[in-house]
C-alpha positions in Angstrom: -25.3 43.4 22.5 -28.6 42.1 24.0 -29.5 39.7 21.4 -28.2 36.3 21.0 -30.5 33.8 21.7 -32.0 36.6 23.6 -34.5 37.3 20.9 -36.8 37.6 24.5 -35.2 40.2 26.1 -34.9 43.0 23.9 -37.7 42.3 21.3 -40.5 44.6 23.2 -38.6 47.4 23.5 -37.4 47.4 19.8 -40.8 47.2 19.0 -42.3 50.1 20.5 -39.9 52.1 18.1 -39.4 49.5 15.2 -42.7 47.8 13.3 -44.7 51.1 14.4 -42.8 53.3 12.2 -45.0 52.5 9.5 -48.2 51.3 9.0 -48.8 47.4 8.8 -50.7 45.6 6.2 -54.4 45.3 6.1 -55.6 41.8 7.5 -56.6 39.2 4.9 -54.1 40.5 2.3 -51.3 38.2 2.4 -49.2 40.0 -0.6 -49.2 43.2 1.3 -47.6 41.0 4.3 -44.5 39.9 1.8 -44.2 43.7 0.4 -44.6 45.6 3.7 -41.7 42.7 5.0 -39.1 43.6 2.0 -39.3 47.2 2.6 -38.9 46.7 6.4 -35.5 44.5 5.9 -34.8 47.7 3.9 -35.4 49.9 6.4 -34.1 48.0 9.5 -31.3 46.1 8.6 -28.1 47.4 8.2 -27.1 45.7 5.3 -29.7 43.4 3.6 -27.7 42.3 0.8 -24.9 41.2 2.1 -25.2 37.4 1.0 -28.0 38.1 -1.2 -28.0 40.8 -4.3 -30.4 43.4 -4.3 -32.0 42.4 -7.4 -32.1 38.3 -6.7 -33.7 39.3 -3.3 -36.2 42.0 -4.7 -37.2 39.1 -7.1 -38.0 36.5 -4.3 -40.1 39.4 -2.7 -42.0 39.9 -5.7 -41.8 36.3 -7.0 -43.4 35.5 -3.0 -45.7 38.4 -3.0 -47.8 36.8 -6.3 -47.7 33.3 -5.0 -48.8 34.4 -1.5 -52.8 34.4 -1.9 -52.6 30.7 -3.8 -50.6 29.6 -0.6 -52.8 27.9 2.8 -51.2 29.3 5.9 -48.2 26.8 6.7 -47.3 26.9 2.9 -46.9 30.8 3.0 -45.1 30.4 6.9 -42.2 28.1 5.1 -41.9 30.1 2.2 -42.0 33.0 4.6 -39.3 31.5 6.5 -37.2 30.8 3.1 -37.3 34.3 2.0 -36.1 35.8 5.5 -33.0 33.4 5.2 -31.8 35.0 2.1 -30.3 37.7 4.3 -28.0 34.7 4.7 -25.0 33.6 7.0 -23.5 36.0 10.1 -27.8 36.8 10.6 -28.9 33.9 12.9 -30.6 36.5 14.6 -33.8 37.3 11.8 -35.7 35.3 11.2 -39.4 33.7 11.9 -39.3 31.1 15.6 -42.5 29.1 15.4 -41.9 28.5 20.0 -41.9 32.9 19.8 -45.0 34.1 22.1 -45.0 36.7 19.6 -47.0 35.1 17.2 -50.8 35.7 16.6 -51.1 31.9 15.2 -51.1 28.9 17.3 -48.3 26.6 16.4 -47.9 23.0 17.2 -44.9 21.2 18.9 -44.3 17.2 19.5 -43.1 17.3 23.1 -39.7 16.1 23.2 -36.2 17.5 23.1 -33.8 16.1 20.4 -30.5 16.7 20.6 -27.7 16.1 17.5 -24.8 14.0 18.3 -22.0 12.7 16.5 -23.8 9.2 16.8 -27.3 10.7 15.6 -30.3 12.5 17.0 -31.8 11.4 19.9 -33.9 12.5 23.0 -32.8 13.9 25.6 -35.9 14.9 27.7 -39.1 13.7 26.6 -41.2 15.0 29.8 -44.5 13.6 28.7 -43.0 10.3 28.1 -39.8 10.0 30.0 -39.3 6.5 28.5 -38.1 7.6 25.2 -34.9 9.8 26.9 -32.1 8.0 25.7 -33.6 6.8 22.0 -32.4 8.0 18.4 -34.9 8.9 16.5 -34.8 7.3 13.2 -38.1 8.6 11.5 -41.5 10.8 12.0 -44.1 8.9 9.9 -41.4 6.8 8.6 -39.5 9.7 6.8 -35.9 9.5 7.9 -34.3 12.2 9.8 -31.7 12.9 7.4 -34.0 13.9 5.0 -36.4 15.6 7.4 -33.3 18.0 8.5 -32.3 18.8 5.0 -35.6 19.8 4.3 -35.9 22.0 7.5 -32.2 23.3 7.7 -32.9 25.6 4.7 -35.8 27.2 7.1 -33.2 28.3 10.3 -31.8 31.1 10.8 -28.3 30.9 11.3 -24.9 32.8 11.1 -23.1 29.3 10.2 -23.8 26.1 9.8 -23.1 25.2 13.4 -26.2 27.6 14.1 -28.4 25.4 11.9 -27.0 22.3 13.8 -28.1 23.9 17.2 -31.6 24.8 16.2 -33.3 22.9 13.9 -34.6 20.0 16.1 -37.2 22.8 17.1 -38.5 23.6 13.4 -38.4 19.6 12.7 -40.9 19.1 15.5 -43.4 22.1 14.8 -46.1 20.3 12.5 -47.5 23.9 10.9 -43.8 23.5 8.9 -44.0 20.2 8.0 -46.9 20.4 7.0 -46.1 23.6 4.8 -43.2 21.6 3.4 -45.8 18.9 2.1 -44.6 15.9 4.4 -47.5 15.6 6.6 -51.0 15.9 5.3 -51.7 17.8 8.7 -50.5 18.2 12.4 -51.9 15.7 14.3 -50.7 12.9 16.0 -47.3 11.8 14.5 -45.9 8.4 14.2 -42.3 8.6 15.6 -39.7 5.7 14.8 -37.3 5.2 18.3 -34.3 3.3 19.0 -32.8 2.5 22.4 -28.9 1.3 22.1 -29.1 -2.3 21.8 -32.8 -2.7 21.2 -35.2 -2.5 17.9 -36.5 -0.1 16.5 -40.2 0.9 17.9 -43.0 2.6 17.0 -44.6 5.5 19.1 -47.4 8.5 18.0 -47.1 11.1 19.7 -49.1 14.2 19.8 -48.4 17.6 19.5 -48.8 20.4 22.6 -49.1 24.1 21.5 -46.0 26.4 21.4 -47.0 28.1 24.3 -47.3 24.7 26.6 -44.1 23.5 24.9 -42.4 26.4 26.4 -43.7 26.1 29.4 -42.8 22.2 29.7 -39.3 22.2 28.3 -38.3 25.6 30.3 -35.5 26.8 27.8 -34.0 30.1 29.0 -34.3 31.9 26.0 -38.0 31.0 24.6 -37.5 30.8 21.1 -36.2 28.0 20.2 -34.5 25.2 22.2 -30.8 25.3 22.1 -28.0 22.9 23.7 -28.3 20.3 26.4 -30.5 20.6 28.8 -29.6 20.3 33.0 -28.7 16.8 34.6 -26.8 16.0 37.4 -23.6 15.3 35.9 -21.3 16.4 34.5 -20.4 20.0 36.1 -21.9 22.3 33.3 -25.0 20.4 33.1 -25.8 20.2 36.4 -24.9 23.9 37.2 -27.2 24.9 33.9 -29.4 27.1 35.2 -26.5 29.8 36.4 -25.8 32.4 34.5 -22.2 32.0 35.6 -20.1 31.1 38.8 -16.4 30.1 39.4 -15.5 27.1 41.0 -11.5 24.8 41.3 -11.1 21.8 39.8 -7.7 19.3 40.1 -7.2 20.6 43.6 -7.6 24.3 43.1 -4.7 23.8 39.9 -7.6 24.4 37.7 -9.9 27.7 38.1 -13.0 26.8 36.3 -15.4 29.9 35.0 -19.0 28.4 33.8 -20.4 31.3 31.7 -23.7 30.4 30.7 -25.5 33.6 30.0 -23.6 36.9 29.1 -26.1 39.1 32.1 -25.7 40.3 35.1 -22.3 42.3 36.2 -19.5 39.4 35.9 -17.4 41.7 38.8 -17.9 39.5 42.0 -16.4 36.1 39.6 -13.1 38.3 38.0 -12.7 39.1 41.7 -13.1 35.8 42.8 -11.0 34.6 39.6 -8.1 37.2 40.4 -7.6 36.0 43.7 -7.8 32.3 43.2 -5.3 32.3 40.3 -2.7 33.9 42.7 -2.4 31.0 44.8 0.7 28.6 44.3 -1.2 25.7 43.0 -2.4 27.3 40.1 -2.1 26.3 36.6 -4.9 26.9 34.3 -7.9 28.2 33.6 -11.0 27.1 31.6 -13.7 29.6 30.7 -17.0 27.1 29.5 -18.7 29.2 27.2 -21.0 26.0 25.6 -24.0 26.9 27.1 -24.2 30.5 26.0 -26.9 32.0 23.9 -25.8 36.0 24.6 -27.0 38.6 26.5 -25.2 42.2 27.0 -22.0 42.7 25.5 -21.3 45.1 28.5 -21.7 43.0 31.0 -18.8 40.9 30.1 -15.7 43.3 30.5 -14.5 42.8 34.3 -14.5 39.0 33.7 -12.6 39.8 29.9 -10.5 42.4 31.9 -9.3 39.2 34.5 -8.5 36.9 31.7 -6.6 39.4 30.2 -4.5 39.6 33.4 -0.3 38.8 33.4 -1.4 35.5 35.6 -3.8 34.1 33.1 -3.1 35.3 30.2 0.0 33.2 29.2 0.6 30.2 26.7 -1.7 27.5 27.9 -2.7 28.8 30.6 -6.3 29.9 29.1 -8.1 27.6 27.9 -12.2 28.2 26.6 -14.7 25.6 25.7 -16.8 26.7 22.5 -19.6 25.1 21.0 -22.8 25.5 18.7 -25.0 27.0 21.0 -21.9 29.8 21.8 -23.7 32.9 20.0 -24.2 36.4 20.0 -23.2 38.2 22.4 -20.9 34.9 23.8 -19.7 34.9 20.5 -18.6 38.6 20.7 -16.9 37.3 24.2 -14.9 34.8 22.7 -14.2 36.8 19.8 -12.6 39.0 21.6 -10.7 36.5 23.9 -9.0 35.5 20.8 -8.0 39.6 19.5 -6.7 39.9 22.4 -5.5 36.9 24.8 -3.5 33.5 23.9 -7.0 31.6 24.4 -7.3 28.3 22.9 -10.4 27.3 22.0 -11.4 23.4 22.4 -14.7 22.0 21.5 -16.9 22.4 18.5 -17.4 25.0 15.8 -18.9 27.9 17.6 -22.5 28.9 16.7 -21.9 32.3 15.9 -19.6 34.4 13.5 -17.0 36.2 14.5 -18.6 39.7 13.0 -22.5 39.3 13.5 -25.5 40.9 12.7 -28.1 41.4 15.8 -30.4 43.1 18.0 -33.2 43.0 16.5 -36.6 44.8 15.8 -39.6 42.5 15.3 -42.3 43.3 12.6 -45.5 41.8 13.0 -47.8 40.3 9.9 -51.1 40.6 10.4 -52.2 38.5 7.6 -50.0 35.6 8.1 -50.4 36.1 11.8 -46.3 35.7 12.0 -43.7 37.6 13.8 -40.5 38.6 12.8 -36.8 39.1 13.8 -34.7 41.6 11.9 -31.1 42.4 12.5 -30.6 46.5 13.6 -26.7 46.4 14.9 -23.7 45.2 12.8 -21.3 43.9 16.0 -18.0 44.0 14.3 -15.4 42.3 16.9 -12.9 40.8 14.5 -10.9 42.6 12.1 -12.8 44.2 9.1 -13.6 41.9 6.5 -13.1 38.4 8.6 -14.4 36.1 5.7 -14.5 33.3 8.8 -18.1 32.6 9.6 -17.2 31.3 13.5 -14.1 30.1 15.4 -13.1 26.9 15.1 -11.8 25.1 17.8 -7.5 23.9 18.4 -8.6 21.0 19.5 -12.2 19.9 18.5 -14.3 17.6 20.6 -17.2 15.3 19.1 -19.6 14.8 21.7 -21.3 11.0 21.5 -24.6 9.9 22.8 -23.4 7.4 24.9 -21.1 9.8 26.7 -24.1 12.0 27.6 -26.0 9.8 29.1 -23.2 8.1 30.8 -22.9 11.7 32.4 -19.0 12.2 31.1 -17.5 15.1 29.7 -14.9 14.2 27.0 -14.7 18.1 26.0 -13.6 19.5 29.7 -11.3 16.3 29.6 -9.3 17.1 26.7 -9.0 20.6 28.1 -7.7 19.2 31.1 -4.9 17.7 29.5 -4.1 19.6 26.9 -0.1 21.0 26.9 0.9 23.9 24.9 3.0 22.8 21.9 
């Protein structure tokens, strides 16, 4: 599978052979964007009404396609964006990404990186203005978040709600969408309302950077939206971030750890190294962190699921995987499969991907509204036929609070360390 998060990677090939099948809408003619979009999902998707009816959804398209010339541009990207999500849940991967390079229009970003904890929202790398990491945002132009993110969530792609929870910070800070929701009269300078644990609430405007520069400043791996935590120095799978994946022994070599943060490049030289660490004496367990991963290739995966599948690992207790939202795509497919066919438990949060998945996209481009956009080609089906679960859930879920990220703890690889099988 080389989707995921990995809208990046594939999306130029696909596209060579996808949105030039047919010819593209005439510029300035903003119904013929909406129309030439429905009969694309048609085309490309394998099955477009899988959440949605075929009539309710032709009915948006049409309903959309009237409205469309009466709508300015940021008005016609949200509503855009709405439509799109009626293909619904298990299709996080279509969908319209404002941070996509993609994009003939300019979009706007504020420059900071917000991150959803059990506590709140709060920033967690703020590179223009390195003072704010650490604060929870209350308010942007003293609407509260809350309220900002029900408005937004509707607007993210997503194969659960998990997914929502992992993106939306990036939609919430793109003005061109609040504005098109009707919160902000434009998208300018924004007045952002701050907290630092222990203090009072402040004040700060901050202006937005383009897309483009917000990519380039907040380096996410996957340039479409920004997903999980981003690299600090501790704890171990933050400060080893920007690996794809490596193996390493914690609790004296008792504890083979496997950091899989991106499902690319051959995982053969760490099964090997897995394979013969897990054969010494000391061995008791081992953890696969999967909490980072976005996807990649699906075929890239199979030594390291072939290892884990082994008689020395594969045992009660004795394989343990940390999940979490940003675990999609093609990770998703990896874990999906750990649990068909290991005695994995899964610790953690609610992984952001469903266990059957819709992906690899083709992109179709819209002239008029100067947009890009993701649609599903592949059904991945790695679960048993007709899985009505829309992710994994963890055995033993783990809430990760503020103050234990900044305190550089990791309460989720703790609670796989001492977890005993019942």
């Amino acid at each position: 599978m080389l989707k995921g998060s990995l809208i990046v990677v594939a999306a130029a090939l696909v596209a060579l052979t996808g949105s030039a099948q047919k010819a593209a809408p005439a510029k300035s003619d903003t119904s013929s964007d909406v129309r030439f979009l429905m009969s694309e999902i048609r085309r490309i998707h394998p099955n477009p009404f899988h959440a949605t009816p075929e009539p309710v959804f032709q009915a948006a398209a049409d309903d959309l396609a009237t409205r469309a010339p009466s709508l300015n541009q940021d008005q016609l990207l949200v509503e855009l964006m709405r439509f799109v999500n009626l293909l619904g849940e298990r299709d996080g991967h279509s969908g319209i990404f404002t941070l996509d390079s993609g994009n003939a229009r300019t979009f706007h970003v504020f420059p900071l990186y917000l991150y959803k904890f059990g506590d709140g929202l709060f920033v967690v790398t703020a590179p223009k203005n390195k003072s704010l990491v650490g604060s929870r945002l209350l308010a942007i132009d003293g609407m509260p978040v809350d309220g900002l993110e029900q408005k937004v969530r509707p607007l993210v792609p997503r194969d659960n709600e998990a997914t929502h929870t992992d993106r939306f910070m990036s939609f919430m800070l793109t003005g061109e969408v609040l504005h098109g929701l009707g919160l902000r009269p434009g998208v300018g300078p924004a007045r952002f309302t701050l907290q630092k644990p222990g203090g009072a609430a402040q004040d700060v405007t901050i202006a937005p950077v383009t897309a483009a520069a917000y990519v380039n400043i907040m380096q996410p791996y996957f340039p479409t939206f920004v997903y999980a935590l981003p690299k600090r120095s501790k704890p171990l799978y933050l400060r080893r971030r920007g690996q794809d994946h490596y193996v390493t022994t914690l609790e004296h070599g008792r504890v083979v750890y496997v950091g899989y943060n991106r499902v690319l490049g051959s995982t053969g030289p760490d099964a090997r190294k897995l394979l013969r660490l897990v054969k010494k004496k000391r061995f008791r367990r081992v953890i696969v962190d999967m909490r980072l991963n976005p996807g990649g290739d699906n075929h890239t995966y199979v030594d390291l699921l072939r290892a884990l599948r082994s008689k020395r690992v594969n045992k009660k207790g004795r394989l343990v995987v940390l999940i979490g939202r940003s675990t999609f795509s093609a990770a998703q497919n990896f874990i999906t499969e750990l649990e068909r066919k290991t005695r994995a438990v899964f610790v953690g949060e609610t992984s952001g991907g469903s266990p059957n998945l819709y992906g690899d996209v083709q992109t179709v481009d819209l002239p008029s509204a100067g947009l890009r956009v993701d649609i599903a080609a592949i059904y991945w089906q790695k679960s048993f036929a007709g899985d009505p679960r829309v992710a994994i859930e963890p055995k033993v879920p783990v809430a990760l609070s503020s103050k234990a990220f900044f305190a550089g703890k990791d309460p989720v690889l703790a609670a796989a360390l001492r977890y005993r099988a019942g």
